[in-house]
Backbone as CSV, one residue per row, in Angstrom:
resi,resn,N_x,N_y,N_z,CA_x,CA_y,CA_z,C_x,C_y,C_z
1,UNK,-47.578,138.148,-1.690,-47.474,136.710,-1.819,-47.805,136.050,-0.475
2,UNK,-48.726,134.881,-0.122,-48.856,134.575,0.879,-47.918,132.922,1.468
3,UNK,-47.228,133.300,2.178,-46.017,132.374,2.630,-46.387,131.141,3.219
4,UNK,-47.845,130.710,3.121,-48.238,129.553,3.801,-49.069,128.208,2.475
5,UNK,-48.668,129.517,1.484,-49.016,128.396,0.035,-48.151,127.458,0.048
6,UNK,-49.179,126.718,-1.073,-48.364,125.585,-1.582,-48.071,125.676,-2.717
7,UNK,-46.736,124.753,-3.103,-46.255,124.891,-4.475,-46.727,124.730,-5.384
8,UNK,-46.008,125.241,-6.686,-46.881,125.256,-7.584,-45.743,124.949,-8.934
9,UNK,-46.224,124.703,-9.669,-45.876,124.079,-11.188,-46.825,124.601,-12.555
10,UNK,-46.184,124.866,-13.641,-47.223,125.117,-14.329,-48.393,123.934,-14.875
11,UNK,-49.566,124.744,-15.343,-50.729,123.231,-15.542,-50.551,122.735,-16.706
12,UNK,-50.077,123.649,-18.113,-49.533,122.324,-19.405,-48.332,123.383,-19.916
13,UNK,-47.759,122.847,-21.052,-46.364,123.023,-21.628,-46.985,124.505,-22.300
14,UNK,-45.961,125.269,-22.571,-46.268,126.491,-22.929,-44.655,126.769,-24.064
15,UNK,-44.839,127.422,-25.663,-43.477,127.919,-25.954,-43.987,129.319,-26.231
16,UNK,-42.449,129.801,-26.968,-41.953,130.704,-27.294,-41.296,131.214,-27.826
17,UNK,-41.364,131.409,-29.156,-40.232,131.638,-30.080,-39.440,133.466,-30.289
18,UNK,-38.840,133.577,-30.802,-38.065,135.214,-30.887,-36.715,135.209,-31.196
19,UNK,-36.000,136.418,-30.833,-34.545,136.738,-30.999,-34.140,137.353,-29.389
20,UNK,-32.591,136.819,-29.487,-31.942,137.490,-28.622,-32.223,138.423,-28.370
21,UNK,-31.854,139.194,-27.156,-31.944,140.563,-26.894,-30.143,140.561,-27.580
22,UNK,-29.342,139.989,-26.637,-27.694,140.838,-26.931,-27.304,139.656,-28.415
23,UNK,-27.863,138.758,-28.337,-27.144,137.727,-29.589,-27.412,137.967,-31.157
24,UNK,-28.611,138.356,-31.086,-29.692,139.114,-31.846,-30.144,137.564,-32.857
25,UNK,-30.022,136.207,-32.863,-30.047,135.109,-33.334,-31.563,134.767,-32.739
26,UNK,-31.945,133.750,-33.543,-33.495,132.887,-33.449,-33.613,132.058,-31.551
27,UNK,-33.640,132.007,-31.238,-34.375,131.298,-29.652,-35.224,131.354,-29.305
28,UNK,-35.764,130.306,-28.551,-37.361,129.839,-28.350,-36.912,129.211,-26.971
29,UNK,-38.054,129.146,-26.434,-37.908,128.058,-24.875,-39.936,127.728,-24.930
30,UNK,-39.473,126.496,-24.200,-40.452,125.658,-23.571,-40.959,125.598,-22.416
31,UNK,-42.106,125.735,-21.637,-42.207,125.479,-20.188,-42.520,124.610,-19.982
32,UNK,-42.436,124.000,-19.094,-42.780,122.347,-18.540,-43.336,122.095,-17.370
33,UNK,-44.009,121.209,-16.797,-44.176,120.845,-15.550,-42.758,120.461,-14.847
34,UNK,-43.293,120.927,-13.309,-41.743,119.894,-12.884,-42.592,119.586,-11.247
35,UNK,-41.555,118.683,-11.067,-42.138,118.074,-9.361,-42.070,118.581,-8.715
36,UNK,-42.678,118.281,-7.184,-42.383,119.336,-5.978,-40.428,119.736,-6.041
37,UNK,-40.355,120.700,-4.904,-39.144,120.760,-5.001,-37.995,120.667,-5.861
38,UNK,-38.017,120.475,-7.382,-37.873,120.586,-8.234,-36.954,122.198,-8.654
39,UNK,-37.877,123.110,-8.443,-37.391,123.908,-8.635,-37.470,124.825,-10.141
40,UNK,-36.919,125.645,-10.469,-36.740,126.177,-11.704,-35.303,125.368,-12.109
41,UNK,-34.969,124.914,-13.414,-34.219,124.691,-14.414,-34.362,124.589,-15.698
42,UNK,-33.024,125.203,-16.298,-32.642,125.288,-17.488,-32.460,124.129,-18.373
43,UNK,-33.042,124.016,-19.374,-32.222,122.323,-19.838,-31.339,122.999,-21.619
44,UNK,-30.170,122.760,-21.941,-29.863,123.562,-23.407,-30.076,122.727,-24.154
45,UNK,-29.640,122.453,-25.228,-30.501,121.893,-26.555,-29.344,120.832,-27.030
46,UNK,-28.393,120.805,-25.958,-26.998,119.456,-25.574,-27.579,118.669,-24.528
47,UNK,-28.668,119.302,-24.010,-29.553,118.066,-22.621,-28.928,118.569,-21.489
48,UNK,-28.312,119.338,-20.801,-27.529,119.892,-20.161,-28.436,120.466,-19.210
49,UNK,-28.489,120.172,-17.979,-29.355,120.566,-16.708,-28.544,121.610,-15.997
50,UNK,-29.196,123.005,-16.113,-29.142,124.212,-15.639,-30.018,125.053,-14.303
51,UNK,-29.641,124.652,-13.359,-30.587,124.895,-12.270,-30.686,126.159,-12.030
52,UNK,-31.465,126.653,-11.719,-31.673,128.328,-11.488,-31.311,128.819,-9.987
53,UNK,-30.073,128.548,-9.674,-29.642,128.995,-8.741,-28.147,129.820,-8.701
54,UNK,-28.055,130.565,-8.027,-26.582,131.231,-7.382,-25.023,131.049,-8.093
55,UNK,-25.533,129.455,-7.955,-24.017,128.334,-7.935,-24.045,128.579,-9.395
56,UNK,-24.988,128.579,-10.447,-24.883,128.633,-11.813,-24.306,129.386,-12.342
57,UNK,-24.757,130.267,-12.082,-24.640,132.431,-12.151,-22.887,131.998,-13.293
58,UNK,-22.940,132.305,-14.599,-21.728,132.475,-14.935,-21.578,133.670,-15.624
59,UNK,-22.427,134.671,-15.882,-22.212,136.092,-16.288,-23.023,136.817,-15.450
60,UNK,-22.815,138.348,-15.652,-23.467,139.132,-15.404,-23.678,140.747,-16.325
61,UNK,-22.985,140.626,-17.020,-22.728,141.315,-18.330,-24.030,141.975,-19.182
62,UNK,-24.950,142.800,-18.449,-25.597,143.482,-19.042,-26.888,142.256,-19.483
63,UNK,-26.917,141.320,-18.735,-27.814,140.122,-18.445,-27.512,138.960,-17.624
64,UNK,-27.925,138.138,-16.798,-27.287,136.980,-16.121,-27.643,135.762,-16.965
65,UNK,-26.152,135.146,-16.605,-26.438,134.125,-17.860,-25.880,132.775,-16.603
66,UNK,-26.798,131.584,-17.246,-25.914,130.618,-15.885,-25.835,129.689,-16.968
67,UNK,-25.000,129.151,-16.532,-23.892,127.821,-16.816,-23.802,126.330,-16.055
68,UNK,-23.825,125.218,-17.185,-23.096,124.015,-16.310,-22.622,123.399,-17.337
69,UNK,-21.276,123.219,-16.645,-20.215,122.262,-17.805,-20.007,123.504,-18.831
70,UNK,-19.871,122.828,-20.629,-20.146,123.740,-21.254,-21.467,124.639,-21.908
71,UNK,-22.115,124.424,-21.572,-23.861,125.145,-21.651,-23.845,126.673,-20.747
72,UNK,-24.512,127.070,-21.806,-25.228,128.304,-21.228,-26.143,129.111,-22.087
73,UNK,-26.893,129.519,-20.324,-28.256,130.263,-21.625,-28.106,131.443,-20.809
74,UNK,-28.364,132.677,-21.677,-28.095,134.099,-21.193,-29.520,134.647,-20.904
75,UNK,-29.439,135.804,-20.193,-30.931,136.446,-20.517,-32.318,135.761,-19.761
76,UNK,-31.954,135.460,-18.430,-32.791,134.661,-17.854,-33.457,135.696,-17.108
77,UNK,-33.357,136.545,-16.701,-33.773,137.684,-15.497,-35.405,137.673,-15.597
78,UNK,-35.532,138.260,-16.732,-36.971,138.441,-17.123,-37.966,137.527,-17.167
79,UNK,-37.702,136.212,-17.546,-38.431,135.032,-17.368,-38.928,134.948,-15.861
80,UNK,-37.377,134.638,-15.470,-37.323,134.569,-13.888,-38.516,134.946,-13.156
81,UNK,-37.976,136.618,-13.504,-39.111,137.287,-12.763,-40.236,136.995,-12.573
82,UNK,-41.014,136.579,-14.353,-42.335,136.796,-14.266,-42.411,135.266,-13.540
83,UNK,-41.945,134.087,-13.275,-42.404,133.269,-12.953,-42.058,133.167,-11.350
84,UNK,-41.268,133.752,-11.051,-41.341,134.144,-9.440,-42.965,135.097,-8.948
85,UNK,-42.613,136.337,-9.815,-43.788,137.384,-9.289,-45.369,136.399,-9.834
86,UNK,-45.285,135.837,-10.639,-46.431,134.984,-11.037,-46.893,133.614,-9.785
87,UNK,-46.116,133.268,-8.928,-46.260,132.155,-8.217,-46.030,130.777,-8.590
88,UNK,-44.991,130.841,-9.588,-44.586,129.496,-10.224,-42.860,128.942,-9.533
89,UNK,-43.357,128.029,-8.600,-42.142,127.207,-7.874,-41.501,126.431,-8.795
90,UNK,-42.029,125.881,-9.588,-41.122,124.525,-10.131,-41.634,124.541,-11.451
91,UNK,-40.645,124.855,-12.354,-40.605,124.356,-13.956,-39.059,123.680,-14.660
92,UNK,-39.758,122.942,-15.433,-38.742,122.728,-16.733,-38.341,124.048,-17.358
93,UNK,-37.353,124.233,-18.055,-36.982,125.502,-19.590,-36.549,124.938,-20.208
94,UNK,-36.711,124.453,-21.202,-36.016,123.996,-22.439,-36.149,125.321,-23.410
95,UNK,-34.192,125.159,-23.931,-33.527,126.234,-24.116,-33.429,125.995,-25.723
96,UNK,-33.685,126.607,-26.722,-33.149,126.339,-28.265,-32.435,127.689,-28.358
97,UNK,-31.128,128.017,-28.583,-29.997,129.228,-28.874,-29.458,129.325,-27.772
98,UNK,-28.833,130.587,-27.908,-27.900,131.088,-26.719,-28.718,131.894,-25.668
99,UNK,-29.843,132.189,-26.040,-30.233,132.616,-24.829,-31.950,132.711,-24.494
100,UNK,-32.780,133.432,-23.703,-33.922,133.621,-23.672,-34.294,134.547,-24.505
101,UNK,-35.353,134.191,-25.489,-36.123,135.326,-26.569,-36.395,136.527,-25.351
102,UNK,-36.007,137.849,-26.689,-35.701,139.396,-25.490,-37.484,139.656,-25.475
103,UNK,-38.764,139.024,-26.595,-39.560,139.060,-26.515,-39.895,140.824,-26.380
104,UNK,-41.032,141.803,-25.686,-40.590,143.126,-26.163,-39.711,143.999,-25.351
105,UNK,-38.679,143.410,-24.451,-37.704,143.709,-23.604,-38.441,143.793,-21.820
106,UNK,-39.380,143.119,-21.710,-40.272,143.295,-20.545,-40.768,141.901,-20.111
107,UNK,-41.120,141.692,-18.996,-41.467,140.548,-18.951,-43.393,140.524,-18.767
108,UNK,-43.622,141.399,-19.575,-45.468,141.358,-20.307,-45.276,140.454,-20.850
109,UNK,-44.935,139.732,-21.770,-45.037,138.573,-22.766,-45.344,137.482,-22.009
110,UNK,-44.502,137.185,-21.032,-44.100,135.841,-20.385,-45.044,135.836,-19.150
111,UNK,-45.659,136.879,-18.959,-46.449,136.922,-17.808,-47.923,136.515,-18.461
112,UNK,-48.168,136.291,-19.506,-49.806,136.362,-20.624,-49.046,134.855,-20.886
113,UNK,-47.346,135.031,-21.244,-47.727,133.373,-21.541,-48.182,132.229,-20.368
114,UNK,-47.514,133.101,-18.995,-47.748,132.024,-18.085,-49.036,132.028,-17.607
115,UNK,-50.044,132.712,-17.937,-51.198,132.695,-17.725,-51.932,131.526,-18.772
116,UNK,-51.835,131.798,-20.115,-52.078,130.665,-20.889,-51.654,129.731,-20.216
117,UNK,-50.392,128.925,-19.582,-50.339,127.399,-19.217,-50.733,127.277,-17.839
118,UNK,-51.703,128.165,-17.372,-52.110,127.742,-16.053,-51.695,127.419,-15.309
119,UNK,-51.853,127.580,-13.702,-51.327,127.019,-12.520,-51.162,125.732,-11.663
120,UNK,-50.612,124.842,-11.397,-51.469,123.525,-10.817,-50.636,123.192,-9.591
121,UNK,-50.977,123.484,-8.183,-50.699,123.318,-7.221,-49.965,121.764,-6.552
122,UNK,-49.368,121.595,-6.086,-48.637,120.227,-5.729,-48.461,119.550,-4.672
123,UNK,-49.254,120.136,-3.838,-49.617,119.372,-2.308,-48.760,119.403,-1.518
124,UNK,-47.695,120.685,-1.451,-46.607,120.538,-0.890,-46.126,121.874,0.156
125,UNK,-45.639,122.301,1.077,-45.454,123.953,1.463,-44.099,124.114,0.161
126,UNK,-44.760,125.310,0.577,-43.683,126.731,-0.680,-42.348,126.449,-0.101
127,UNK,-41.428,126.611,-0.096,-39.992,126.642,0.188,-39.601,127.962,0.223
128,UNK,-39.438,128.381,1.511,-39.065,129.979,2.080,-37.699,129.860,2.553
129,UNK,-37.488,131.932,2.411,-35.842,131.985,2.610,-36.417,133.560,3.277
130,UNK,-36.555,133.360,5.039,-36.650,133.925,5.541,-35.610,134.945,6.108
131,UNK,-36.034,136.449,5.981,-34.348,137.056,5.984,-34.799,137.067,7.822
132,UNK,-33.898,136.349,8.100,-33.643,137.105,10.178,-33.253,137.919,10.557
133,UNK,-31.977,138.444,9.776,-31.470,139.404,10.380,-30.716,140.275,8.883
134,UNK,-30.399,141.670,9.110,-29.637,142.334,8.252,-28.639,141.666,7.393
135,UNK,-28.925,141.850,5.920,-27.411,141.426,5.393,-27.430,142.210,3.845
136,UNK,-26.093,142.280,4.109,-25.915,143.481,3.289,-24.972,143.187,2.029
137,UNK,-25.226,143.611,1.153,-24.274,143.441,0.083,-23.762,144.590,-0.972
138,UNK,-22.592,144.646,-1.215,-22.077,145.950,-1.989,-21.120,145.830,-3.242
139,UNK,-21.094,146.489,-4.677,-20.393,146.333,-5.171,-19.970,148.043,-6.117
140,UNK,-19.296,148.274,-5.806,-18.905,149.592,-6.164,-19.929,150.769,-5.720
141,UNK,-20.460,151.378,-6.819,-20.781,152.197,-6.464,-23.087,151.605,-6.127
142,UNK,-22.777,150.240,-6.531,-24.020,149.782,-6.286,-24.120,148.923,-4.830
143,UNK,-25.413,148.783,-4.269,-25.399,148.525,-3.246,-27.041,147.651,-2.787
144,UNK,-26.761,146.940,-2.117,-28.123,146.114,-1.391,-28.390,145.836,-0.046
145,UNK,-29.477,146.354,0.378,-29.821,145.377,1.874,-30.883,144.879,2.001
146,UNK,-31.008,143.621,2.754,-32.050,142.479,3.357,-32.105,142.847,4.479
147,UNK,-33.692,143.033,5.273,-33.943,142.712,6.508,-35.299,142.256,6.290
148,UNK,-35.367,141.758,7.792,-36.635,140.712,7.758,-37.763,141.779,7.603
149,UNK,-38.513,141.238,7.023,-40.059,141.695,6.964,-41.170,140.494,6.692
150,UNK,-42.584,140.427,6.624,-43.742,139.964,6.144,-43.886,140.280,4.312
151,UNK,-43.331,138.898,3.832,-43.649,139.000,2.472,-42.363,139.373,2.013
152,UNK,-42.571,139.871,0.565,-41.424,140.623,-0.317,-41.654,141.836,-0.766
153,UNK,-40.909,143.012,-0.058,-41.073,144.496,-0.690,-39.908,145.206,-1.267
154,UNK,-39.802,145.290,-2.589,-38.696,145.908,-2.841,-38.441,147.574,-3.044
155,UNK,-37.978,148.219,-2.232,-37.347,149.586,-2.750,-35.872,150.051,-3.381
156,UNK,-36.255,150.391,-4.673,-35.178,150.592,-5.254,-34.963,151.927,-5.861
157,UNK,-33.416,152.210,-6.151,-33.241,153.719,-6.450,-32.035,153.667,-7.480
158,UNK,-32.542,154.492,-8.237,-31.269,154.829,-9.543,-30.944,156.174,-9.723
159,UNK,-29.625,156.281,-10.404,-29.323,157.787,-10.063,-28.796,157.449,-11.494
160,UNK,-28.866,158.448,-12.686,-28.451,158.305,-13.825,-27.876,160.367,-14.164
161,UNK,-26.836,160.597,-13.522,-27.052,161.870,-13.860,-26.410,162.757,-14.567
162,UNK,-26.952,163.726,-15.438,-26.745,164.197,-16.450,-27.534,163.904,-18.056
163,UNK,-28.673,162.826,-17.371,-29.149,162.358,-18.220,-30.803,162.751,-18.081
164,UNK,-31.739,162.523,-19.044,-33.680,162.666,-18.848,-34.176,162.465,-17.468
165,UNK,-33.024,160.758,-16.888,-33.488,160.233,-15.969,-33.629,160.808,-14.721
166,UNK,-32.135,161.295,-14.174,-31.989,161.747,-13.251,-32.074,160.296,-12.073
167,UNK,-32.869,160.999,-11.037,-32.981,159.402,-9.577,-34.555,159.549,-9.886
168,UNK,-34.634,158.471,-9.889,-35.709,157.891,-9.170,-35.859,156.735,-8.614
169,UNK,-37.191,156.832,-7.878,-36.716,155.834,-7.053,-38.708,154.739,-6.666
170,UNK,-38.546,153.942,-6.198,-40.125,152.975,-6.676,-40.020,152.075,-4.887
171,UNK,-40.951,151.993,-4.614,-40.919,151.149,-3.520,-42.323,150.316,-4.191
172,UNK,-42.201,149.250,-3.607,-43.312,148.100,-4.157,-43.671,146.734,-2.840
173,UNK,-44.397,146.786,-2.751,-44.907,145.210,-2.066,-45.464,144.521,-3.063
174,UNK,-44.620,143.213,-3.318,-44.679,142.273,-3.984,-46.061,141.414,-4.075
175,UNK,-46.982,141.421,-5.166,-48.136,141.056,-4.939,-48.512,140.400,-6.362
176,UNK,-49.044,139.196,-6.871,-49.077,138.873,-7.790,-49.421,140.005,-9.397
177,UNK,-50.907,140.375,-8.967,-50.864,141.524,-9.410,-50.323,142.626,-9.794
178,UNK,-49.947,143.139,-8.556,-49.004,144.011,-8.330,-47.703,143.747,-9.447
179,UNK,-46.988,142.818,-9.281,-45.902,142.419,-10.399,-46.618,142.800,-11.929
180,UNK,-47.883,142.142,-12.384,-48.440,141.960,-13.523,-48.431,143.505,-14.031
181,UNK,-48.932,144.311,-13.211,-49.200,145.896,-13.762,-48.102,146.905,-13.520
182,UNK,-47.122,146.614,-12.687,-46.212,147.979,-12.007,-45.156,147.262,-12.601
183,UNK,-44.240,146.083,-12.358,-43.380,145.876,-13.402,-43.261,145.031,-14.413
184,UNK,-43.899,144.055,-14.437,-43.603,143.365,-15.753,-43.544,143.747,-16.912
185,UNK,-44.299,145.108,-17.193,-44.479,146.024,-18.275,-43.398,146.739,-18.545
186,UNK,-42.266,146.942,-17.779,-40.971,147.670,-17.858,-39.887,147.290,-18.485
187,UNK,-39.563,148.091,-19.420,-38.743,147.644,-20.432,-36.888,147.459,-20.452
188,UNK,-36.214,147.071,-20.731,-35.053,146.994,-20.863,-35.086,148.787,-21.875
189,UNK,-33.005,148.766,-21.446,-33.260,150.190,-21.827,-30.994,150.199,-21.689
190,UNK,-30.923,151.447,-22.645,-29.534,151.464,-22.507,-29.335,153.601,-22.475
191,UNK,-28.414,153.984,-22.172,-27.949,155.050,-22.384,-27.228,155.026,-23.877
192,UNK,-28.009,156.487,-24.436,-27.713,156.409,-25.895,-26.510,156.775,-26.422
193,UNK,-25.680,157.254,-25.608,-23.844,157.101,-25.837,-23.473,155.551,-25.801
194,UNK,-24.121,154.902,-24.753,-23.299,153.240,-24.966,-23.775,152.460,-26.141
195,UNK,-24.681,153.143,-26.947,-25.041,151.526,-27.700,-24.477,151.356,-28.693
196,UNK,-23.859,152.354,-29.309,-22.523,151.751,-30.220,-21.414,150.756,-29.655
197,UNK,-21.055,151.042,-28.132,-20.160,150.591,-27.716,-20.484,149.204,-27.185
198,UNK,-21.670,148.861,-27.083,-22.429,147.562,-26.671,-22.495,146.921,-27.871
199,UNK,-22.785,147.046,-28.932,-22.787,146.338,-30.201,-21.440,145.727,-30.872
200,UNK,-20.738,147.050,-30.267,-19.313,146.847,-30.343,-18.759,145.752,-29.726
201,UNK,-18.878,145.171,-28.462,-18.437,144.651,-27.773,-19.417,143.278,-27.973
202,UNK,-19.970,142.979,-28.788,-21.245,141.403,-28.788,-21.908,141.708,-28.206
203,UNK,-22.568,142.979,-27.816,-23.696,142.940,-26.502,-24.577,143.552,-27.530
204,UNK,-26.748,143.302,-27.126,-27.404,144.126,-27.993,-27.535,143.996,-29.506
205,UNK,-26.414,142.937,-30.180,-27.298,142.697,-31.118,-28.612,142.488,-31.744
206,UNK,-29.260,142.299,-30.942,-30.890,142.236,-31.586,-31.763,143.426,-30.795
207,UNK,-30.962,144.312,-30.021,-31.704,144.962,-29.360,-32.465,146.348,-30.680
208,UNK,-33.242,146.894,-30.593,-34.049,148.081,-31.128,-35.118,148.282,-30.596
209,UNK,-36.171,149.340,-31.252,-37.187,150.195,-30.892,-38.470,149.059,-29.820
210,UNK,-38.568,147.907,-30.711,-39.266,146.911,-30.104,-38.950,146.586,-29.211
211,UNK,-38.116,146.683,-28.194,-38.063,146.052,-27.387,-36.627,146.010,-26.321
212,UNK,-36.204,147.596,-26.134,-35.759,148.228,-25.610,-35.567,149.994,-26.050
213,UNK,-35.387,151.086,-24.963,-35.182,152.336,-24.808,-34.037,152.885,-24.774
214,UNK,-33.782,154.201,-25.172,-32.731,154.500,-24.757,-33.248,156.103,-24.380
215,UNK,-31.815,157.156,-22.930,-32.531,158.026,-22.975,-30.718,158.239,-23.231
216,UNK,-30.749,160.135,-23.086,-29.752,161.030,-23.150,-30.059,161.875,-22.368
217,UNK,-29.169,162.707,-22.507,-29.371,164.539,-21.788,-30.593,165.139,-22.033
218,UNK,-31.305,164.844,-23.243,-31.935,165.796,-23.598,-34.019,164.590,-23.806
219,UNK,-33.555,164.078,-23.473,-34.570,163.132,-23.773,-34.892,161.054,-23.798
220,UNK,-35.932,160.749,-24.679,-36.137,159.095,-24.124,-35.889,159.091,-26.110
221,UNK,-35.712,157.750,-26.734,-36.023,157.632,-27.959,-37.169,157.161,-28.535
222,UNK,-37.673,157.059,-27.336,-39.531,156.805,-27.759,-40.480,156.858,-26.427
223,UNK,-41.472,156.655,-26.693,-42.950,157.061,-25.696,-41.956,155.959,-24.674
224,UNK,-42.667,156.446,-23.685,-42.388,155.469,-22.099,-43.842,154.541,-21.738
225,UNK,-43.603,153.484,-21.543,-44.812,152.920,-20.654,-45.227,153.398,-19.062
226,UNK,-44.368,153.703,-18.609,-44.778,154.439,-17.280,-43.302,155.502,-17.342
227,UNK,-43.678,156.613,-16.924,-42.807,157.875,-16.615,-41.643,157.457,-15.936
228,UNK,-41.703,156.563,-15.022,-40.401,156.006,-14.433,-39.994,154.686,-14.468
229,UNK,-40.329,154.567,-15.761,-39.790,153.038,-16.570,-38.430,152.803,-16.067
230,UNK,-37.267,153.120,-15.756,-36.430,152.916,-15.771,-35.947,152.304,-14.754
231,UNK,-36.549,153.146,-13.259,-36.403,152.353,-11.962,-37.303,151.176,-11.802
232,UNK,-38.436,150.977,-13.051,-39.277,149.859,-12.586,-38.637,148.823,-13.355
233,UNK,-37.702,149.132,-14.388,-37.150,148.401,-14.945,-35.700,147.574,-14.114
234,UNK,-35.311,148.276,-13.659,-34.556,147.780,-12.558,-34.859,146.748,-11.414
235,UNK,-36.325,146.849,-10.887,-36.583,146.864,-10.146,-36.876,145.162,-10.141
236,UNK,-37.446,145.320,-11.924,-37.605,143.801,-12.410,-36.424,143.129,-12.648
237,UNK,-35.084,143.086,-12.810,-34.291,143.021,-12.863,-33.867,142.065,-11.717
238,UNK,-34.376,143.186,-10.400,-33.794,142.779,-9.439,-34.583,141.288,-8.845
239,UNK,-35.498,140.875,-9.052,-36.612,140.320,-8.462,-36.278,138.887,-9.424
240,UNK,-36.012,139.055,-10.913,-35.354,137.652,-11.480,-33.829,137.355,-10.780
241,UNK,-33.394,138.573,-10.900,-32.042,137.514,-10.179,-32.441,137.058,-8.435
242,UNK,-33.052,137.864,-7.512,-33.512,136.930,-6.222,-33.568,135.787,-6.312
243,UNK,-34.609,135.698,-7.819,-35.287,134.518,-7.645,-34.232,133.201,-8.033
244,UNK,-32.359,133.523,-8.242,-31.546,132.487,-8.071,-31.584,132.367,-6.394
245,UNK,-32.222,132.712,-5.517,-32.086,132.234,-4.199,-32.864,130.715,-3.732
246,UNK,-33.387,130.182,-4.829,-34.256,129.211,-5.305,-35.048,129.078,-4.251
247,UNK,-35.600,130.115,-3.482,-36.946,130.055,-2.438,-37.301,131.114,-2.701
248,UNK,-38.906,131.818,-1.994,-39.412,132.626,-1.733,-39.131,133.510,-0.710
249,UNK,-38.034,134.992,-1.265,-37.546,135.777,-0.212,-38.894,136.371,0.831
250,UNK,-38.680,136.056,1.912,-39.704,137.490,2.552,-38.519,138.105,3.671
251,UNK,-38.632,139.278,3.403,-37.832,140.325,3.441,-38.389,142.072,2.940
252,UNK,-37.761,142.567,3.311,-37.496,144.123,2.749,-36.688,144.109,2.060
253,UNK,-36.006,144.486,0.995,-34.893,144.491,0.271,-34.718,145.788,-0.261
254,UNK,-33.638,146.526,0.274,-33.522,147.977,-0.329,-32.125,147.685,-1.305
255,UNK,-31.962,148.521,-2.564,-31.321,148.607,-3.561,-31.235,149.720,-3.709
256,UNK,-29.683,150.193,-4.043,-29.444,151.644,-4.507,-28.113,151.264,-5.909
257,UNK,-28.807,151.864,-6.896,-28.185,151.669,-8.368,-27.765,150.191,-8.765
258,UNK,-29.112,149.590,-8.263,-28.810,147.857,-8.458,-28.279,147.313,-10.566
259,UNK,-27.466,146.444,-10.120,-26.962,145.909,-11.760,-26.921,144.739,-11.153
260,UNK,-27.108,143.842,-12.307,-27.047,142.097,-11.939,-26.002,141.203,-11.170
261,UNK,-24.654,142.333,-11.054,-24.010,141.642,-10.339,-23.803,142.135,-8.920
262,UNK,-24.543,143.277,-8.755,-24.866,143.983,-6.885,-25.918,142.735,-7.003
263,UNK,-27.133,143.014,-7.698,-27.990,141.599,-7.611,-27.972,139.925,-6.458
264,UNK,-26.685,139.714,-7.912,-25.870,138.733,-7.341,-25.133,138.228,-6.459
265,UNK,-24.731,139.374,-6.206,-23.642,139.632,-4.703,-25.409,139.432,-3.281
266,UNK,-25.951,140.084,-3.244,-27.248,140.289,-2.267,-27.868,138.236,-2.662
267,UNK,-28.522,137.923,-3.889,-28.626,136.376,-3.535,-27.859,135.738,-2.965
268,UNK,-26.398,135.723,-2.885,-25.574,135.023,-2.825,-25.701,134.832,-1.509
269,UNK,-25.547,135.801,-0.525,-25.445,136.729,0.427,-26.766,136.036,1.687
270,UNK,-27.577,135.941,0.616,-28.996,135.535,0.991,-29.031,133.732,1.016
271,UNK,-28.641,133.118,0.263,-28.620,131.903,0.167,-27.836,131.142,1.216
272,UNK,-26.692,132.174,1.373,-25.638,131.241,2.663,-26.249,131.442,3.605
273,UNK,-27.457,131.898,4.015,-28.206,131.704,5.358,-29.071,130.870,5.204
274,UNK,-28.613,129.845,4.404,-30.305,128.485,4.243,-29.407,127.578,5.842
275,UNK,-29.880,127.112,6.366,-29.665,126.453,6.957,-29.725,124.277,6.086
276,UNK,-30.797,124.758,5.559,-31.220,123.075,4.900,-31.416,123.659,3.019
């Protein structure tokens, strides 16, 4: 990504219709233009302005879901992503259901849609969140660090063991492209002992074959898009929730067994160093 652009907005309205990933119910969203500085926000289908930042963050539950007042839309990560790794500063979302369509559990969909509504630049510098110095964030057995670098490179590592997966692990420099082919294609995915217990609990209702994986001890429950789908799946994960830091990280960012709320803990972490 080059840090001396200017912002950007999408060039016309773009939708999207589908089902939950965890609600398993009908939802659609809208993209919109929005003004400089503007930013990413949520709007719900009560008119309810949802900004895509930190302060929102009201779940983290096997998706990040943000909140204002009583509104909330779940399942934002993936959008996120593709419109961070895509170069899109400032949009509208208009929200219909409880959350973002799971679309095929990847953010391929949303990356072809944001190509359909084109780019349109806004005469303005990008809004950066330069890391200066080390900062670190931890939550159990998951863990994150920021240090400064040129651009955004993420290395991340998962350890799943006893299972197909085992560790692996993906290092990436963040590059428009780069996003389009190495992760956006990476799918959401559960361990095949939990998904009774996720259904159980309201989570994954609409999840299946379309549009999430599962592996075990002994194997995946279907073909893989890349052999180490799982850490790239993470990896995307990690890069929508950043993008609640509502600027353009440049940094290194290392992750070890990142989940949305180590995620969260590392934006958070990241944001209290804005100065303005």
């Amino acid at each position: 990504m080059t840090t001396r652009a200017e912002q950007t907005t999408v060039a016309s309205p773009v939708s999207k219709y589908g089902f939950g990933l965890h609600s398993g119910v009908e939802c659609a969203v809208r993209i919109l233009p929005a003004a400089p500085d503007a930013g990413i926000a949520f709007a719900s289908a009560s008119g309810a302005e949802i900004p895509a930042t930190t302060e929102h963050v009201v779940g983290t539950e096997r998706c990040t879901t943000l909140g204002a007042g009583g509104a909330r839309v779940g399942s934002v990560e993936h959008l996120l992503a593709a419109l961070y790794g895509g170069g899109i500063d400032n949009a509208r979302i208009e929200v219909e259901g409880p959350e973002v369509p799971s679309c095929d559990g990847s953010a391929k969909e949303w990356v072809g849609l944001l190509r359909t509504a084109g780019k349109r630049r806004l005469g303005r510098p990008r809004r950066l969140l330069a890391v200066r110095e080390a900062v670190w964030a931890g939550n159990g057995s998951s863990w994150s660090l920021a240090i400064p670098a040129r651009g955004l490179a993420l290395a991340v590592a998962v350890d799943f063991p006893g299972t197909v997966v085992g560790r692996q692990r993906l290092w990436l420099r963040l590059t428009q492209q780069g996003f389009a082919a190495e992760l956006a294609p990476a799918r959401t995915f559960a361990l095949a002992a939990e998904v009774e217990s996720l259904r159980a609990g309201g989570l994954a209702k609409g999840g299946g074959e379309h549009n999430a994986f599962a592996f075990g001890p002994d194997g995946y429950s279907g073909p893989l898009r890349f052999p180490d789908e799982v850490v790239r799946h993470k990896a995307l994960d990690l890069l929508g929730d950043l993008a609640l830091c509502g600027r353009r990280v440049q940094g290194h960012i290392v992750a070890a067994r990142p989940s949305h709320r180590a995620n969260l803990a590392l934006a958070r972490a990241l944001r209290a160093t804005l100065s303005d």
